[in-house]
N, C-alpha and C positions, 0 to 999 in steps of 0.2 A: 345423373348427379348422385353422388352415396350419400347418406342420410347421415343426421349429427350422431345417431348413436353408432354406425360405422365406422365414422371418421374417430368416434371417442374411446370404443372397443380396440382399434389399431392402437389410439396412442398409449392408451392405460398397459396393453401388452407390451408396448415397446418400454416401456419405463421397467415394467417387473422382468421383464426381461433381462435389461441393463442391469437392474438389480440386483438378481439373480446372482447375474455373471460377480458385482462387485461384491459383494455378499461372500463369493468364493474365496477373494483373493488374501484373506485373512489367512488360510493356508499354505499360503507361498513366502509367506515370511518366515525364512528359513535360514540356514548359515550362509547358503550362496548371497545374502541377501544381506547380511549383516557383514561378511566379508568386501561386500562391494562397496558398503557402507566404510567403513575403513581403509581398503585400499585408496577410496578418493580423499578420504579426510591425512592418508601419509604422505597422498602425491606432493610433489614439487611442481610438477606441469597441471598443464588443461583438463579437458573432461571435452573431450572433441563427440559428438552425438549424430550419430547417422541414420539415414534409411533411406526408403523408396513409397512413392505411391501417399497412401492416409498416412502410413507412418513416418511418415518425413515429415510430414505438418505436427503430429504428436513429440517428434525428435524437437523440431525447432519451439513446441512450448517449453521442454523440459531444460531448453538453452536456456531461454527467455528466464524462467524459473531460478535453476541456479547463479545466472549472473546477477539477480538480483537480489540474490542471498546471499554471495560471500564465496562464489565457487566459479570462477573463472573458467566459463563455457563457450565453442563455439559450434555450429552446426554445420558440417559436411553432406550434400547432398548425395546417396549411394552412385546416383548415374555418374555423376560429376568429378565423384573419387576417382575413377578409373580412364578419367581426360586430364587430369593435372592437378586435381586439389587435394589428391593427396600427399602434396609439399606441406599443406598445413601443418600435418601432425610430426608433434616435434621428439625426441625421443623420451623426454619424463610423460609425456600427453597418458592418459587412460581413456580409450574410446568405449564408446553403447551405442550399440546398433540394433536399433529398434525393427518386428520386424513380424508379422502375423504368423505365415510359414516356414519363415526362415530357409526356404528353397528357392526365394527367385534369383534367376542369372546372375544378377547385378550383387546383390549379397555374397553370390558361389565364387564370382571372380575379387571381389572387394575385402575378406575374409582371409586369406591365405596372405595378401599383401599387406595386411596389417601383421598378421602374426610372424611374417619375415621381419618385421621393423624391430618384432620386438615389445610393442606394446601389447600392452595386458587389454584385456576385451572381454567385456561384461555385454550378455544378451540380455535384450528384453523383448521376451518372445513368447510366444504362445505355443506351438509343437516342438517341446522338448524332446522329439527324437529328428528334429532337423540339422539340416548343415552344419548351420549356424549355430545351434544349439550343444552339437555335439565338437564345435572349435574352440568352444568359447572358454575362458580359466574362470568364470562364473555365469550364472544363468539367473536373471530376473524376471520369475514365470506369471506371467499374464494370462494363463488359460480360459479359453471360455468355452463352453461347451455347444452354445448356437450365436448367430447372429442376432438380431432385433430384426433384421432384416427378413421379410417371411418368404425369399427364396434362400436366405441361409447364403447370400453372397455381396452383400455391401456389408463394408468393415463397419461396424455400430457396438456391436455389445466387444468387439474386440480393441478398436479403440479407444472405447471407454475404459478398458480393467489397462490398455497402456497408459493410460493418463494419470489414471487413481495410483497405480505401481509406481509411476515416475515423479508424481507429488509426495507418495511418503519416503524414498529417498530422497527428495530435495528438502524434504521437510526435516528428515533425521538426520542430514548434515546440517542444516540448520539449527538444531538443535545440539546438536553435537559441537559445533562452534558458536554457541554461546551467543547467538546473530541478536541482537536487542533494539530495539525502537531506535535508537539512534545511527546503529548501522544502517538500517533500514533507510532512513531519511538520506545518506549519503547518497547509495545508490536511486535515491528517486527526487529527487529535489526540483521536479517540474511537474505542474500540473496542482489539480486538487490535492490528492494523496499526501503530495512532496509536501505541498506548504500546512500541511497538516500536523507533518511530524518535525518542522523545522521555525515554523515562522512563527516568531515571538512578538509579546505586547511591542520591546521597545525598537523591533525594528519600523512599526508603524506608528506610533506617536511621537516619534521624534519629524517626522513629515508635518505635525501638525505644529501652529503655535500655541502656547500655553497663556488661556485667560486666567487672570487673577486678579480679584482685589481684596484690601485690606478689609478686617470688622467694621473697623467705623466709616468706612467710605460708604457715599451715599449710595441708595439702589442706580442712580444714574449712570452713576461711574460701573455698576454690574451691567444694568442694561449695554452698555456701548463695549465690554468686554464680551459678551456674547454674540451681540449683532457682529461686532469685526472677526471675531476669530471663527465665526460660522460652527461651532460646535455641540450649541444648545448647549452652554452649561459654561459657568465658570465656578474656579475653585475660589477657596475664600482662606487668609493664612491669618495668620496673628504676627503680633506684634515684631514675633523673631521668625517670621517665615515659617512657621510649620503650619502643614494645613490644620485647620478646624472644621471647615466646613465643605458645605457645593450649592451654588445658588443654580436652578434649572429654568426652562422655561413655564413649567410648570409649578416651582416656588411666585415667578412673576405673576401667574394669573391668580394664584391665590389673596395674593397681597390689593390685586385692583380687587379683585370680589371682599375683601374686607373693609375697601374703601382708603388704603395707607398711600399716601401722597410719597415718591418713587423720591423728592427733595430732600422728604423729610425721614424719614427711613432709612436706618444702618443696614449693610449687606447682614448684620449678626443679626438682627431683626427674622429676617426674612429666611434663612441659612436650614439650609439639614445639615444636622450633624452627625459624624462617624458615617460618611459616605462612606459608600462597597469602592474598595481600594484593589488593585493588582499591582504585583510585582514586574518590573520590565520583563524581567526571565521568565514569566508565565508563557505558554504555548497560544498561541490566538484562536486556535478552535476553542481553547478552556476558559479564554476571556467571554468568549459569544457565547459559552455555555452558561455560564456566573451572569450573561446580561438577561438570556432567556430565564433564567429559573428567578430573577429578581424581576422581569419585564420592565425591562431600562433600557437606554439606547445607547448611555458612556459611562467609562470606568474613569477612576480619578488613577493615573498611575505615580505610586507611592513608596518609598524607601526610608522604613526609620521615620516614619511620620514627617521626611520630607517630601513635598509635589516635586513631580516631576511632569506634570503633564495631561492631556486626558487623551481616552483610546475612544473612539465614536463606531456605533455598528457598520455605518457604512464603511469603514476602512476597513472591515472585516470582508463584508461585503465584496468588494469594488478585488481583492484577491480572490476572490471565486473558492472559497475553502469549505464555505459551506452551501 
């Protein structure tokens, strides 16, 4: 069995190693590179992403990446090109073919048939004196100099500088259109993430009913507006409906520990006033943020000092957003 400081000597190499490699690739941004950046940002078509082996798995994040940025990708497998999928590619398409040595079979015959179509072909490779390097009308160089690997033959430090190369083009088209938190929401709208950047106060406290009573209503009438609408908390309005107040469950025990008969006692007795208020149009991660920094459990949600309602942790909760 190898000893911890074995097993810890490997991994600590294998990361400066990786390192290393990324480290380098800050020299590869070059005109081929800002031209490819461009070319895709004029397209009218796709951004079709190809390869073989580790770097098909590296091609299909760089899919994944820009569809969810605003650049309309799909992934071709290189073996599979050359059995019928490459009907995919359409004539505006810009294909990247990703690709270590840019010499294997599947690349030599996959390459030639692209460039009869006519589209334009951006590598991202690592031996710039390969095939594929030397077909291609730009080159996105990922060079590494070793593996991580300590026979120098499993793809690691060289799929690592494909991934780092293929995030800062998905990143500089993204930036380049302008992509902003709200685009972003469009394309992810499930999950954590999505309801993150999408789901608002008043799409959840309109699910709830709204307790309220008036100033001078007794605390009875508060108690039985809390117990029924299950919220821990009712709002408290005046005379013309605007709120004033929020009575909680924790306003209630204060009131038995002073000894105040719940009969004889107005909700304004008993009321905090200038509750922490949200807008319906608030984002609900920023309502859960506003309840954690105040360590409260509902928002009163409020327009123009009119109620509208209250938002409770658990509805926050119960969406899995945080």
């Amino acid at each position: 069995m190898n000893t911890y400081e074995q097993i810890r000597k490997t991994a600590l190499l294998t990361i400066e190693t990786e390192y290393a490699a990324v480290r380098k690739l800050s020299d590869f941004i070059d005109r081929d590179f800002i031209e490819s950046v461009n070319l895709i940002l004029q397209s009218k078509g796709r951004v079709i992403v190809t390869g073989i082996g580790k770097s098909a798995i590296i091609a299909q994040k760089l899919v994944a990446t820009l569809n969810s940025t605003g650049t309309p990708a799909i992934f071709m497998h290189a073996a599979d090109a050359i059995h019928g999928d490459l009907g995919m590619i359409l004539p505006d398409d810009i294909v990247i073919c990703a690709s270590k040595s840019g010499n294997t079979p599947e690349i030599k015959v996959l390459v030639p048939l692209v460039k009869n179509f006519g589209n334009k072909l951006i590598a991202l490779v690592s031996n710039v004196d390969s095939y594929l390097a030397k077909n291609a009308d730009f080159i996105i160089r990922s060079t590494v100099d070793k593996e991580a690997c300590p026979n120098n033959l499993a793809p690691t430090s060289s799929t690592t500088a494909q991934l780092v190369m293929s995030d800062a083009l998905a990143v500089c088209l993204l930036d380049c259109r302008s992509f902003s938190h709200n685009d972003f929401a469009k394309f992810h709208p499930g999950g954590a993430l999505g309801k993150q950047l999408y789901l608002r106060v008043e799409d959840l406290y309109r699910q709830n009913e709204s307790p309220k009573v008036l100033l001078n209503d007794d605390v009875n009438a508060a108690i039985l507006e809390i117990t029924s609408k299950r919220l821990g908390a009712t709002a408290v309005l005046d005379s013309e409906g605007k709120l004033a107040g929020i009575i909680t469950d924790g306003d209630l025990r204060r009131m038995l520990q002073k000894g105040l008969k719940p009969e004889k006692t107005t909700a304004e007795q008993i009321m905090s006033g200038n509750p922490k208020t949200v807008s319906p149009e608030l984002l609900a991660v920023n309502a859960f943020d506003l309840m954690k920094k105040n360590n409260i459990t509902q928002l009163v949600v409020a327009e123009n000092n009119i109620y509208l309602g209250i938002i409770h942790l658990h509805d926050i909760l119960r969406e899995g957003i945080v």
